[in-house]
NULODREN-228183 format. One line per field, with one value per residue (C-alpha): residue number from 0; residue in three letters; x, y, z. Coordinates in Angstrom, 2 decimals, padded with zeros to 5 digits. Each point is the difference from the previous one (the first is absolute). Layout:
REM residues N
n <- NUM / ...
res <- ALA / ...
c1 <- X / ...
c2 <- Y / ...
c3 <- Z / ...
REM end
This chain:
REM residues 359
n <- 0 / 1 / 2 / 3 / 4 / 5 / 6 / 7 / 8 / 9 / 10 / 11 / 12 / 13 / 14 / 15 / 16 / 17 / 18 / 19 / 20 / 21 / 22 / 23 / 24 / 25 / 26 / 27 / 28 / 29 / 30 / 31 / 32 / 33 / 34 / 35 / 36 / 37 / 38 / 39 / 40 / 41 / 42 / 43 / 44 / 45 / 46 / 47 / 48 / 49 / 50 / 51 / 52 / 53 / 54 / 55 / 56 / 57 / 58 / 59 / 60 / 61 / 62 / 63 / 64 / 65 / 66 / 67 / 68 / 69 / 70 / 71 / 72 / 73 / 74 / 75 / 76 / 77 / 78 / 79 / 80 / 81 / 82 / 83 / 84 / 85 / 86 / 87 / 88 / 89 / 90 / 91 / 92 / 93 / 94 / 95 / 96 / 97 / 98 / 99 / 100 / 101 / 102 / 103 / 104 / 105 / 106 / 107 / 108 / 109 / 110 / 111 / 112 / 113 / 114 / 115 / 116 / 117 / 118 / 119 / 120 / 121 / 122 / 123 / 124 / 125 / 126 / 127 / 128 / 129 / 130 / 131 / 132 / 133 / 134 / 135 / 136 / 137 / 138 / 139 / 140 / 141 / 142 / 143 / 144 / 145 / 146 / 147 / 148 / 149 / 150 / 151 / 152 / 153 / 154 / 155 / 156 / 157 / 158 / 159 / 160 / 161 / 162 / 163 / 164 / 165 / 166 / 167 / 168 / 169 / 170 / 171 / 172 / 173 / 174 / 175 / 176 / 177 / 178 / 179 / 180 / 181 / 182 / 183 / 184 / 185 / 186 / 187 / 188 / 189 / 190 / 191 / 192 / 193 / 194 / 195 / 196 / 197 / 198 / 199 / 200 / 201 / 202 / 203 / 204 / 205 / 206 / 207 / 208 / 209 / 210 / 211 / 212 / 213 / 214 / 215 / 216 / 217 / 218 / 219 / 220 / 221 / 222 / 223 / 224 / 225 / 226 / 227 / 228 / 229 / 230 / 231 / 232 / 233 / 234 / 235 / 236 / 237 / 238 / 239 / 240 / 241 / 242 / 243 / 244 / 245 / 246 / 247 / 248 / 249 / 250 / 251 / 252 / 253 / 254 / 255 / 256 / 257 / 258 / 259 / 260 / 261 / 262 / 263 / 264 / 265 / 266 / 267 / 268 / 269 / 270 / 271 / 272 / 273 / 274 / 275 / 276 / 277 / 278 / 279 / 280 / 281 / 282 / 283 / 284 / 285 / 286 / 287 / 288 / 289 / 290 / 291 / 292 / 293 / 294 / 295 / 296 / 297 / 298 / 299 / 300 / 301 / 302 / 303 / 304 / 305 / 306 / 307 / 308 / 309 / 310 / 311 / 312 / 313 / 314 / 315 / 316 / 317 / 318 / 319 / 320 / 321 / 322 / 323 / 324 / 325 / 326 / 327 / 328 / 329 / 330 / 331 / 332 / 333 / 334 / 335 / 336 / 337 / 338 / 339 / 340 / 341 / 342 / 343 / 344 / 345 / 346 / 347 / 348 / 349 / 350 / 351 / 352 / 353 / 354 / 355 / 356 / 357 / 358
res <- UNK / UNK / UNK / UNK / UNK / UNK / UNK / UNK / UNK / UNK / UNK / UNK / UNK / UNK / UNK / UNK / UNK / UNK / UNK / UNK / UNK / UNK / UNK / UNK / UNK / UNK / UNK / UNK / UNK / UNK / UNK / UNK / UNK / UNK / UNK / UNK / UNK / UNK / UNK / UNK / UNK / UNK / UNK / UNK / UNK / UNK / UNK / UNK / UNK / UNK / UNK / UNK / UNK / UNK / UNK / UNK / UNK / UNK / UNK / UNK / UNK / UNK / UNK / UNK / UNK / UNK / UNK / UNK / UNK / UNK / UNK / UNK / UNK / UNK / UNK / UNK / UNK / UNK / UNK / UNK / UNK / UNK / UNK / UNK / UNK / UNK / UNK / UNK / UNK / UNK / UNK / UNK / UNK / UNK / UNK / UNK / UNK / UNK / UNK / UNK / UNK / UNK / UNK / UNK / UNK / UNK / UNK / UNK / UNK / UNK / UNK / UNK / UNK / UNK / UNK / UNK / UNK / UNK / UNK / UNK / UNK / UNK / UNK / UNK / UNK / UNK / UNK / UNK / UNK / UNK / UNK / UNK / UNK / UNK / UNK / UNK / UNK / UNK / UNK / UNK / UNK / UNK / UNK / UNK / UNK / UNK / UNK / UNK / UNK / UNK / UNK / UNK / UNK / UNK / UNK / UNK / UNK / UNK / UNK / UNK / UNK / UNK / UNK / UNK / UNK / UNK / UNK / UNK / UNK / UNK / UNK / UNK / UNK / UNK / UNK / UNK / UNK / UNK / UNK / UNK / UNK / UNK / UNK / UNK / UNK / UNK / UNK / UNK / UNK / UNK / UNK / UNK / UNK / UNK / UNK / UNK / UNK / UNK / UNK / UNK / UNK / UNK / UNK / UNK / UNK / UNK / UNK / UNK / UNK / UNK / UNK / UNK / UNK / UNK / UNK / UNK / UNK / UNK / UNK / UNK / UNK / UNK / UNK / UNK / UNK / UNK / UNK / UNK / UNK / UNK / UNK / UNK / UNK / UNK / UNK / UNK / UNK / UNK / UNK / UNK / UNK / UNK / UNK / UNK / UNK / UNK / UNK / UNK / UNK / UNK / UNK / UNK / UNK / UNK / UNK / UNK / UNK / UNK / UNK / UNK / UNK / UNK / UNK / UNK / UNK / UNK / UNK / UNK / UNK / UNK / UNK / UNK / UNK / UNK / UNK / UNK / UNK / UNK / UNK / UNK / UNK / UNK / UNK / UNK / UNK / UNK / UNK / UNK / UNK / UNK / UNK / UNK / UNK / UNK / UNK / UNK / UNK / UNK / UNK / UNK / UNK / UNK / UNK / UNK / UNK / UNK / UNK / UNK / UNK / UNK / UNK / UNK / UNK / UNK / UNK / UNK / UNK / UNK / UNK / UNK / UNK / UNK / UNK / UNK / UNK / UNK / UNK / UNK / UNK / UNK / UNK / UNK / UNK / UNK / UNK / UNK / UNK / UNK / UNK / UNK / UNK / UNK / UNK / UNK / UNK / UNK / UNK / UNK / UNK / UNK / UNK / UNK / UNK / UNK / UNK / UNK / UNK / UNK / UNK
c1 <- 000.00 / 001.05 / -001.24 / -001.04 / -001.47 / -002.90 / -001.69 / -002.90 / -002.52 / -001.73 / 001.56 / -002.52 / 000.43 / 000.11 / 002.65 / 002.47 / -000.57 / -000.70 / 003.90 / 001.68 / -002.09 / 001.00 / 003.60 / 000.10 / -001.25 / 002.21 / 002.90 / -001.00 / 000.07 / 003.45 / 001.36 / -001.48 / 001.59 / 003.26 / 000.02 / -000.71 / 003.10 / 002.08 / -000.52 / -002.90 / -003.81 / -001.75 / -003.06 / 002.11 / 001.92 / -003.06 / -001.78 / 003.19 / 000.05 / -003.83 / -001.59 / 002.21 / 001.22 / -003.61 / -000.90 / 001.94 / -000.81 / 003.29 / 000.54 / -003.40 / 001.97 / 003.39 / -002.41 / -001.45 / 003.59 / 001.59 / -003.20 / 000.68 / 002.87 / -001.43 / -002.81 / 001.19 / 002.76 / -002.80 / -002.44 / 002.55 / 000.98 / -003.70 / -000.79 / 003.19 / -000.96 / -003.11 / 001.53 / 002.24 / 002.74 / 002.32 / 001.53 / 002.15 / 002.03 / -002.10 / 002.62 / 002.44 / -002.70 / -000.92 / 004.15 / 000.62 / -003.54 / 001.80 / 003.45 / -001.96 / -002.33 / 002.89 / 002.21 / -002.41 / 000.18 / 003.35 / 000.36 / -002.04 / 001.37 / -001.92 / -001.32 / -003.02 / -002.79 / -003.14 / 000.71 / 002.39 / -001.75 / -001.87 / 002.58 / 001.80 / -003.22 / -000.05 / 003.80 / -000.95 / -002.76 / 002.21 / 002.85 / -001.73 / -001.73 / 003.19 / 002.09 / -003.56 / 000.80 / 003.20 / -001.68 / -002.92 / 002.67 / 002.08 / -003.58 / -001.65 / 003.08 / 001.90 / -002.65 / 002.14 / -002.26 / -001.25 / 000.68 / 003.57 / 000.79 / -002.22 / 001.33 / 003.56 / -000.41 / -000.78 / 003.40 / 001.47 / -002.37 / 000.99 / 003.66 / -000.57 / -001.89 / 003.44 / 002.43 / -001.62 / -000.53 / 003.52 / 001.03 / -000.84 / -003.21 / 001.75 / -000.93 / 003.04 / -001.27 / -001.22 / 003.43 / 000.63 / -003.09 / -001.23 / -003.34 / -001.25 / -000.55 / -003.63 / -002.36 / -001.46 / -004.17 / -000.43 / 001.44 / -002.47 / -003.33 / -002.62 / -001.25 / -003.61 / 000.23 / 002.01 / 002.33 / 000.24 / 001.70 / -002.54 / -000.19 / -002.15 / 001.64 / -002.33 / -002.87 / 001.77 / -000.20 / -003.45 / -000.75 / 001.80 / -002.12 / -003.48 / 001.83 / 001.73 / -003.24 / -001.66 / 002.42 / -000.08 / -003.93 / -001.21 / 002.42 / 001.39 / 003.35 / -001.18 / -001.73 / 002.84 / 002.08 / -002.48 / 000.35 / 002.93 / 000.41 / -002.56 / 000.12 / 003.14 / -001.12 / -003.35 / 002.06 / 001.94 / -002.83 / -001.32 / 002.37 / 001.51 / 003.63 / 001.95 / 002.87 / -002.74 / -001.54 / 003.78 / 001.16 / -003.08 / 000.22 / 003.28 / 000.06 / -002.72 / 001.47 / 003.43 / -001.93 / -001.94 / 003.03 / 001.84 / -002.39 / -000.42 / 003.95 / 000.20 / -003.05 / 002.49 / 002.94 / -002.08 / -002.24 / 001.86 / 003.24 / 000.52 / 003.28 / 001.57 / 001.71 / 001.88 / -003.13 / -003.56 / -002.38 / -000.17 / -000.94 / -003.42 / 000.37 / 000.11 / -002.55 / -002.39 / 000.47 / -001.91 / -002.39 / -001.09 / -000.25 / -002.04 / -002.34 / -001.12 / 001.75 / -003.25 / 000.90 / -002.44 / 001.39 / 003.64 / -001.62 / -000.45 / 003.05 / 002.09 / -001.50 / 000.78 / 003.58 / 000.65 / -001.77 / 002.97 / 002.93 / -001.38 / -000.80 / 003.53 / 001.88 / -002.21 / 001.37 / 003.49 / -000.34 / -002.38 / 001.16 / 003.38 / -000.91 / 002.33 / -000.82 / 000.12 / -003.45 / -001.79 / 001.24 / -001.12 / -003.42 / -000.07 / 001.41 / -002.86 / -002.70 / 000.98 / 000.28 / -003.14 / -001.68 / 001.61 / -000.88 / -003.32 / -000.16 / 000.98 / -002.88 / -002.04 / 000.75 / 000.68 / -000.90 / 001.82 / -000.84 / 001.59 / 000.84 / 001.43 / 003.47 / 000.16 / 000.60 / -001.25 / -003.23 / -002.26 / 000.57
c2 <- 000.00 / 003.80 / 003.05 / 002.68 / 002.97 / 000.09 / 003.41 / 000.97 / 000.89 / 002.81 / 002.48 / 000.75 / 004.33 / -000.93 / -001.85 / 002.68 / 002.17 / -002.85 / -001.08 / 002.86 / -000.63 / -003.57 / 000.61 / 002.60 / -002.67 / -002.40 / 002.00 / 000.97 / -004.10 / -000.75 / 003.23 / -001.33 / -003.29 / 001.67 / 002.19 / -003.30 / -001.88 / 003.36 / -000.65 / 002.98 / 000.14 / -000.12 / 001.72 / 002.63 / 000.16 / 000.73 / 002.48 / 001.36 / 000.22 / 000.59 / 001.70 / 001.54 / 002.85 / 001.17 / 000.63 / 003.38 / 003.43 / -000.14 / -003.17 / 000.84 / 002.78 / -002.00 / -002.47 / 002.39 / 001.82 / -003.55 / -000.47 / 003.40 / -001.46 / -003.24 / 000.75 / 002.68 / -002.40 / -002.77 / 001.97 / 001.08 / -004.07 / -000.86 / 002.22 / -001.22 / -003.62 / 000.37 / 000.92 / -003.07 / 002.87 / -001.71 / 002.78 / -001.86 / 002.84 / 002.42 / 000.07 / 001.70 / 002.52 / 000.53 / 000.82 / 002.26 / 001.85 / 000.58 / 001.08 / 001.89 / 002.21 / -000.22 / 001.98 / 002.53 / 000.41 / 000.56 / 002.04 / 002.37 / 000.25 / 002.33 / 001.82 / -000.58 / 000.08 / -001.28 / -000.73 / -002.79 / -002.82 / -000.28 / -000.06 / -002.33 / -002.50 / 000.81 / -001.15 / -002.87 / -001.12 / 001.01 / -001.45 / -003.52 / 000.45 / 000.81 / -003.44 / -001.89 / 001.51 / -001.61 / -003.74 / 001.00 / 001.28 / -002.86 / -002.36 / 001.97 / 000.73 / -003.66 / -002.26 / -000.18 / -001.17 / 002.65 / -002.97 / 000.03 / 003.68 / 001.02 / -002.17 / 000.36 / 003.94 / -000.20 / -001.19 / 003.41 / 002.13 / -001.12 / 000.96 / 002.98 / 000.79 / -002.11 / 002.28 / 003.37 / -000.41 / -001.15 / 002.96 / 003.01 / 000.18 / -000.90 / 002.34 / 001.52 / 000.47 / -003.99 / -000.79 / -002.26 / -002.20 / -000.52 / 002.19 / 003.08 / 003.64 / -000.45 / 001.76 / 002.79 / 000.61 / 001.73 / -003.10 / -002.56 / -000.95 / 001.40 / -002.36 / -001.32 / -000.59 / 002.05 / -002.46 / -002.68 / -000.74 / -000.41 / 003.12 / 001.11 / -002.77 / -002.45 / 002.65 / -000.19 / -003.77 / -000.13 / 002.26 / -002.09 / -002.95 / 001.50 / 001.38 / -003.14 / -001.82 / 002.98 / -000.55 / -003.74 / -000.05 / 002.97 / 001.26 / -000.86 / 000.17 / -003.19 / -002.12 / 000.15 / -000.97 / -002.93 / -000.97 / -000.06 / -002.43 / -002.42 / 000.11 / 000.80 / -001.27 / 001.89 / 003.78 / -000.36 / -000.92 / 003.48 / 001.93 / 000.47 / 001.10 / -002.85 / 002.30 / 002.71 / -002.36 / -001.01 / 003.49 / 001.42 / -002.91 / 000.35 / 003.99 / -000.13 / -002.95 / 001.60 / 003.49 / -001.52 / -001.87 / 003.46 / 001.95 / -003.11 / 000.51 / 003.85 / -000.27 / -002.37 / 002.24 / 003.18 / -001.73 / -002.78 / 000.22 / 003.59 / -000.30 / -002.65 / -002.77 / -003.27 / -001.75 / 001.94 / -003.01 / -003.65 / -001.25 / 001.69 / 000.02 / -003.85 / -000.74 / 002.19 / -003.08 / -002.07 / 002.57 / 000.61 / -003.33 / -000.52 / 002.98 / -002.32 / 003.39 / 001.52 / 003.89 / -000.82 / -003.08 / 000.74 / 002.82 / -003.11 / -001.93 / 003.31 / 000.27 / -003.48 / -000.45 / 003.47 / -001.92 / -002.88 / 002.33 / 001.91 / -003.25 / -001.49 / 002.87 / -000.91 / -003.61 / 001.74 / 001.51 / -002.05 / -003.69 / 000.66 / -001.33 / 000.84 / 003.11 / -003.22 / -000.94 / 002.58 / -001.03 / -003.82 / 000.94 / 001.79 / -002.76 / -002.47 / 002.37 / 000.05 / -003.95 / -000.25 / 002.78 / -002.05 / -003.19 / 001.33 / 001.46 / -003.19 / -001.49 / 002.35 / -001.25 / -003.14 / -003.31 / -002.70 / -003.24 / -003.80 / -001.71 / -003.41 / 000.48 / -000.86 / -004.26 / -000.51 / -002.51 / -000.79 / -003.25
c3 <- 000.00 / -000.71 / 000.82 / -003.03 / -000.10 / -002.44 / -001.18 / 001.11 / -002.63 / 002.31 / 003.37 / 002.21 / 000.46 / 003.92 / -000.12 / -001.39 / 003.07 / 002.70 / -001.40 / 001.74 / 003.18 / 000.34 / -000.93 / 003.27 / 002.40 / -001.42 / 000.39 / 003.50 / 000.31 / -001.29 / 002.19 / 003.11 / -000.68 / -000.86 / 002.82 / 002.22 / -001.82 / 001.43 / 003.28 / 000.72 / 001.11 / -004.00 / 002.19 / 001.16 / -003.73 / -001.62 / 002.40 / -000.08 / -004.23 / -000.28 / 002.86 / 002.02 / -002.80 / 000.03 / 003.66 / 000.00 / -001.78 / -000.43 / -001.98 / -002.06 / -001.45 / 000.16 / -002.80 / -002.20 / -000.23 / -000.81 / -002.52 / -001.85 / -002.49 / 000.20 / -001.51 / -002.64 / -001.21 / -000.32 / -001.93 / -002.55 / -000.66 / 000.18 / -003.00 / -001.69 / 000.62 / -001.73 / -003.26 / 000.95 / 000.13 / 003.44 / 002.02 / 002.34 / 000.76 / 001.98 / 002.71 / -002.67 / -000.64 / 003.48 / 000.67 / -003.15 / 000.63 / 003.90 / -001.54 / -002.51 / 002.58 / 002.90 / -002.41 / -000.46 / 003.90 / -000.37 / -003.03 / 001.73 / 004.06 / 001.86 / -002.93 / -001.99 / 002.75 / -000.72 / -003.64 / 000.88 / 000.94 / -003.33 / -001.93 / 002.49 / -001.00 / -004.06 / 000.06 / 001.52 / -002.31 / -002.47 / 001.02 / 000.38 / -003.62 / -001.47 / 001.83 / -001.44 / -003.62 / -000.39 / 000.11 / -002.00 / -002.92 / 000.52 / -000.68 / -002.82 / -002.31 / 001.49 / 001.02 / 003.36 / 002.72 / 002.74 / 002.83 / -000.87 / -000.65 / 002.69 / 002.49 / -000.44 / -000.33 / 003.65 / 000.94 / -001.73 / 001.45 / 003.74 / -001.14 / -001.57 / 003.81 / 002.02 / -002.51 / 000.96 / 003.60 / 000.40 / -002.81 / -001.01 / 002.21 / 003.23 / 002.69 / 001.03 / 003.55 / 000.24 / 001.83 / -003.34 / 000.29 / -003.55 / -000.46 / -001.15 / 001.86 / 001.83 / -001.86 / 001.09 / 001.20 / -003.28 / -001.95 / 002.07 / -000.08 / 002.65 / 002.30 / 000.60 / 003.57 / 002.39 / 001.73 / -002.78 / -003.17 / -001.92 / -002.90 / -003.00 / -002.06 / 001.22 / -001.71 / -003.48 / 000.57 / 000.90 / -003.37 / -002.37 / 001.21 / -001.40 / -002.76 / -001.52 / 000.56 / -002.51 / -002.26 / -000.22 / -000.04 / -001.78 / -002.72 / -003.25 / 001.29 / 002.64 / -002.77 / -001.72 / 002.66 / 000.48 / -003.05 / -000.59 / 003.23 / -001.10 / -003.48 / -001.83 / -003.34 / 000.40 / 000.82 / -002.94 / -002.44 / 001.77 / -000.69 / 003.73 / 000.04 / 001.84 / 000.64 / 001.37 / 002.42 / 000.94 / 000.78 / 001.01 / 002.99 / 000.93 / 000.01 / 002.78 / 001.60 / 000.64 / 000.75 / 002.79 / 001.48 / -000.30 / 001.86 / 002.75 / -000.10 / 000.70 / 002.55 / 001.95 / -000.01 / 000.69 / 002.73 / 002.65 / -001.89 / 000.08 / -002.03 / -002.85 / 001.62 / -001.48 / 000.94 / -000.10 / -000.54 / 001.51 / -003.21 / -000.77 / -003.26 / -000.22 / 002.77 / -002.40 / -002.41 / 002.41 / 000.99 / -003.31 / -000.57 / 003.84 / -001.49 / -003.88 / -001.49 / 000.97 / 001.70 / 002.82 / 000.84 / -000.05 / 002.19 / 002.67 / -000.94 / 000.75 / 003.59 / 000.14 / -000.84 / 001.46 / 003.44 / -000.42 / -000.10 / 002.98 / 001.41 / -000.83 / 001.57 / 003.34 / -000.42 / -000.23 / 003.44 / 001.79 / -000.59 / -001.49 / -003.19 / -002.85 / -002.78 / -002.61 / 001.57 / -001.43 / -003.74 / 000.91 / 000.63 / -003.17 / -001.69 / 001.38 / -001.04 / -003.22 / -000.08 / 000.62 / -001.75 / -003.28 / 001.08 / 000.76 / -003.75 / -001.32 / 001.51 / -001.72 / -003.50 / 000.82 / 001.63 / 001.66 / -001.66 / 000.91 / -003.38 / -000.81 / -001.11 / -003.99 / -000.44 / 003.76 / -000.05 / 002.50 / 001.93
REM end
């Protein structure tokens, strides 16, 4: 006997979004057990992951301000992924769209007033569409895959950041450690509740998710993103520009990672770093994924993963568990989101294995 996985001629719609439900509670499972195998309470793990970040004002804005690029870098691959365009390299975008709007900061120094932080968050977007052009050149004139160019364009980006923290950006009063000149309250983002971190970028986030949704549902622009997604074939006998729908995607990909990336650097941050993100841009893979590429659902997903890095940082402190953790219970969820998915299309079926008779 073997096992194969046979089609299924129909998906039931609930399935799709029951999927990510069951993959959570499975992955809350496998951590319990894991956190039993390590030698700690998998009650105490888990209140201390799930519930605990939430029974504070405090940690309530700590999530929504760990949601904010979350959920912007997600969007931007959702809308990608429906044209079956595969920016993997929001995490590049979110670091040039920092380096980009950081060096606006400190072009400007105590001057500029007011008009500052604008332009602080144009040269981010910018900054992030720009890094997102070079992959969508190199795949409309070369046919080079975005998952490659995208990916390893990340790697440069964090150097370009390591090279001008330790260079010519170096704060000459940081006693040698490798950063940037704090910016200063002109060159940061207001915040919504006195005493917390949490700042307007969370509203920009919150706006793109309405937006997006518009776009995908209601314009011409969408439908053709749609299209193109599903039906490949069927855009071109339309008459939809492949190379549009590729650039168009990646543009507002890499401009939504940029502005998550200056909203970090002008909000917590407060100045460019060697490191600025703990990997936001690739944890929006999975919470774009979490959301079905739907703007309301990654919406969910965001508060969700942003609830396991708050959660993991507890598990830090609390039980002495190590950072890694944090990464493993990402890497379960999105074991069994796929598995999950895979049960969608198809079904497990025993078969006899070819020249095997019955006895």
């Amino acid at each position: 006997m073997q096992l194969k996985l046979e089609a299924r001629p129909a998906r039931l719609a609930a399935m799709v979004w029951l999927s990510p439900v069951v993959a959570v509670v499975l992955s809350a499972v496998a951590a319990g057990l894991l956190f039993a195998l390590l030698g700690r309470d998998p009650l105490v793990a888990l209140y201390t992951l799930f519930i605990a970040p939430l029974g504070t004002v405090m940690g309530l804005t700590e999530l929504g301000l760990k949601a904010t690029p979350l959920l912007l870098c997600a969007v931007g691959i959702a809308i990608g992924c429906r044209a079956n365009v595969w920016n993997i390299g929001a995490e590049g975008q979110f670091t040039i769209g920092a380096i980009c709007g950081g060096g606006v900061a400190l072009a400007f120094g105590e001057s500029g007033g007011a008009l500052v932080l604008p332009l602080m968050l144009l040269a981010g977007i910018a900054g992030g569409a720009l890094w997102a052009a070079i992959p969508a050149f190199l795949r409309t004139k070369y046919n080079a895959h975005e998952i490659l160019t995208t990916l390893m364009l990340s790697y440069v980006a964090v150097q370009i950041l390591g090279w001008l923290v330790h260079g010519p950006w170096q704060d000459p009063e940081g006693f040698n450690f490798p950063q940037t000149r704090q910016f200063l309250p002109h060159a940061t983002l207001p915040l919504l509740v006195e005493g917390a971190r949490l700042n307007i970028g969370a509203l920009f986030a919150l706006a793109v998710v309405p937006l997006a949704a518009v776009l995908l549902g209601r314009t011409m622009t969408g439908y053709r993103i749609r299209v193109a997604g599903l039906a490949p074939g069927a855009a071109r006998y339309a008459g939809f520009s492949a190379a549009g729908t590729v650039w168009f995607s990646l543009l507002l990909s890499g401009g939504l990672a940029g502005l998550a990336g200056i909203c970090e650097v002008a909000g917590p941050v407060g100045q460019l770093q060697p490191i600025i993100s703990p990997g936001y841009g690739y944890a929006a893979i999975i919470v774009a994924f979490l959301g079905r590429l739907n703007p309301v659902g990654i919406l969910f997903a965001s508060l969700l993963m942003a609830l396991i890095y708050l959660g993991g940082e507890g598990l830090q402190m609390d039980l002495q568990l190590p950072p890694a953790a944090t990464g493993v219970i990402q890497g379960l969820l999105l074991f069994f989101l796929l598995a999950a998915d895979v049960l969608i299309l198809y079904r497990p079926r025993l078969v006899l294995k070819p020249g095997v008779k019955h006895a």
